[in-house]
N, C-alpha and C positions, 0 to 999 in steps of 0.2 A: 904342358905346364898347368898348372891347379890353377884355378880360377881363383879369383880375391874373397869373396863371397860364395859358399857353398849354397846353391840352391838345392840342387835335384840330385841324389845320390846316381841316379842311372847318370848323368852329364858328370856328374864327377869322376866316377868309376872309369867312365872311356877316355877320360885324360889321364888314367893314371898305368905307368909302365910296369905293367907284370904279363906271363903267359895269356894268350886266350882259353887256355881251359881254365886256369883261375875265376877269369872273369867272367865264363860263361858258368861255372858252379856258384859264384855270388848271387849272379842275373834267376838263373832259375831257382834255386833253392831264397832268395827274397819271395820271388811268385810265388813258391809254393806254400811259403811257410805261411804266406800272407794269407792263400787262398782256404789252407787245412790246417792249419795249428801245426807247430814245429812238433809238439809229437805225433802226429797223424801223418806226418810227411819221414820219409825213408831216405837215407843216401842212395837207395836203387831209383827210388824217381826223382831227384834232382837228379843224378845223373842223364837217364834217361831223357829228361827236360833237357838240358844242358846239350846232350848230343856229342857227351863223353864215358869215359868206363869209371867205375868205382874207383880204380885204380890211384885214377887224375885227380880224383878227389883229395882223399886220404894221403895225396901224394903234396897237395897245399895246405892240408886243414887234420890235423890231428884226429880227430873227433867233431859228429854232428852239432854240438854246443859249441866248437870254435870254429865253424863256417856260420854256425848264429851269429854271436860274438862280432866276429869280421863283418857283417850287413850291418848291423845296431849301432858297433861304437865311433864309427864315422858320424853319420846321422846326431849323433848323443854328444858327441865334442866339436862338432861347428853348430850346434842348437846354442850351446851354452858359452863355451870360452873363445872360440875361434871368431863366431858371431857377433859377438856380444859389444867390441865397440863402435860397428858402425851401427849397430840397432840401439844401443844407449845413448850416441851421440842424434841421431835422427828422432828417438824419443825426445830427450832435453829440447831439442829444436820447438817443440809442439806447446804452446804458451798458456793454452786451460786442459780442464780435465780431462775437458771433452774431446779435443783435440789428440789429447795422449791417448785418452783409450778406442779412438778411433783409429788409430795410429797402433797402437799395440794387436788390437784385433784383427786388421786386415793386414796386417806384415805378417800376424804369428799364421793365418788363414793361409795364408800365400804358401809359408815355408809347409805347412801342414800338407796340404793341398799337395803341392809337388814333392813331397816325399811319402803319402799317403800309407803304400806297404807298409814301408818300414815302421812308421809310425804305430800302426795294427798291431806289429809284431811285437813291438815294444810293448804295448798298452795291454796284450795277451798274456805276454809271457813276464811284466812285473806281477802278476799276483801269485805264481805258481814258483818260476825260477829264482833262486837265490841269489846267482852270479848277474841276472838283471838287476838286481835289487842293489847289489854290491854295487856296479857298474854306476847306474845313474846316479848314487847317492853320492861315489865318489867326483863324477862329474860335477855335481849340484853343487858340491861344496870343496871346489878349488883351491887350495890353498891361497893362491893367489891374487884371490878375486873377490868379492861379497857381491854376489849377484844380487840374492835377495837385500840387502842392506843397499846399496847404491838404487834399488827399484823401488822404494821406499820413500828413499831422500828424495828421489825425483817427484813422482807424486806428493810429497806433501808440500815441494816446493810450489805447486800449481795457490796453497791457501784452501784450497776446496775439499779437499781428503776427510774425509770423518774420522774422528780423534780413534775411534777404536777401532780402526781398520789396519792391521800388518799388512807386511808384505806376501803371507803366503795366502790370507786372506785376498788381495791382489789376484794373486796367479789362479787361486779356486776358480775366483767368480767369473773371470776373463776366461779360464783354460775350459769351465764346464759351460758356460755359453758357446764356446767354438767348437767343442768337443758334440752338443746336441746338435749342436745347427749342421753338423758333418756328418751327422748317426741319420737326421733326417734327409740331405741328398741324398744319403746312400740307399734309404730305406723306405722313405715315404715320400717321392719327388714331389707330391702333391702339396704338401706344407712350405715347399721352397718357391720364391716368388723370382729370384733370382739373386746371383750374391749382392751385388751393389744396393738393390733395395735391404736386401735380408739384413747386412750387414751394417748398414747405416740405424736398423731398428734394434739388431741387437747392441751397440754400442750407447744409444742412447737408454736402455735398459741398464746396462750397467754402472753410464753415468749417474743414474736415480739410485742404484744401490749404494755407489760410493761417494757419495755425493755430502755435504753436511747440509 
């Protein structure tokens, strides 16, 4: 049974009812694409990764852009819609600014964190692929939902919001603070003091930015 909350795509994935060579071409070909860019990576070596034949592959997945496709838009539809009301009811919860974008920073950290690959591959492959580009935008803007309009209202309900701050303004300032502070674990451990301090310092940074 699917979990209430998608955390971690590998923990979602083993709960879910399909073949294991399905699953085991998902599992490797995430690693790989993560490790060498999906065009650097082969249906010969996910398979081989996998510890199945090409065959199994093309036998679940049309084409190498739709075993991309299949890792991404799980990850890209419980980010956004599937997520989205226990993480807007647990924002609302959080009574000043500071509180919210404490709160917005180590939730989105968490979810980042434990779906990291996939995340990579997203963040690779929107500047290049079209059908990524398709994809999240579609997600972004659900018909049935105002994500950025309800993340708005929320912050400005705090009174503290600065009058010329939107909401994608929001999502930059928060998403590129989380996004350095994750480029520096990976890349410069020396900069990182650890997350609980790190990220109590970057929250309060961005308090100051959005602050009136």
């Amino acid at each position: 049974m699917e979990p209430n909350i998608f955390v971690n795509y590998r923990d979602w994935l083993e709960q879910q009812k399909m073949p294991k060579g399905k699953k085991a071409a998902l599992v490797a070909a995430m690693e790989l694409f993560s490790e060498d860019g999906f065009d650097g990576t082969s249906t010969v070596d996910v398979a081989k990764r996998a510890g199945i034949s090409q065959a199994t592959i093309f036998k679940y997945f049309h084409t190498k852009q739709d075993l991309m496709l299949a890792i991404v838009r799980p990850v890209m539809e419980h980010f956004f819609p599937k997520y989205r009301d226990e993480f807007f009811a647990d924002l609302g919860k959080q009574k000043s600014l500071s509180e919210m974008v404490h709160f917005f920073v180590t939730d989105r950290y968490a979810f980042i964190r434990g779906n990291e690959e996939v995340v990579k591959i997203i963040a690779m492959e929107m500047m290049t692929n079209a059908d990524m580009r398709a994809l999240f935008g579609k997600v972004v803007r659900g018909n049935d939902f105002d994500f950025l309009g309800e993340l708005l209202r929320i912050f400005r309900d705090t009174g503290e919001l600065r009058d010329d701050i939107d909401a994608a303004g929001i999502v930059r300032i928060i998403g590129g603070q989380v996004v350095v502070y994750l480029i520096q674990s990976n890349f410069a451990p020396v900069l990182v003091h650890g997350d609980e301090q790190d990220l109590q310092i970057i929250s309060e940074q961005i308090v100051r930015t959005l602050k009136k």
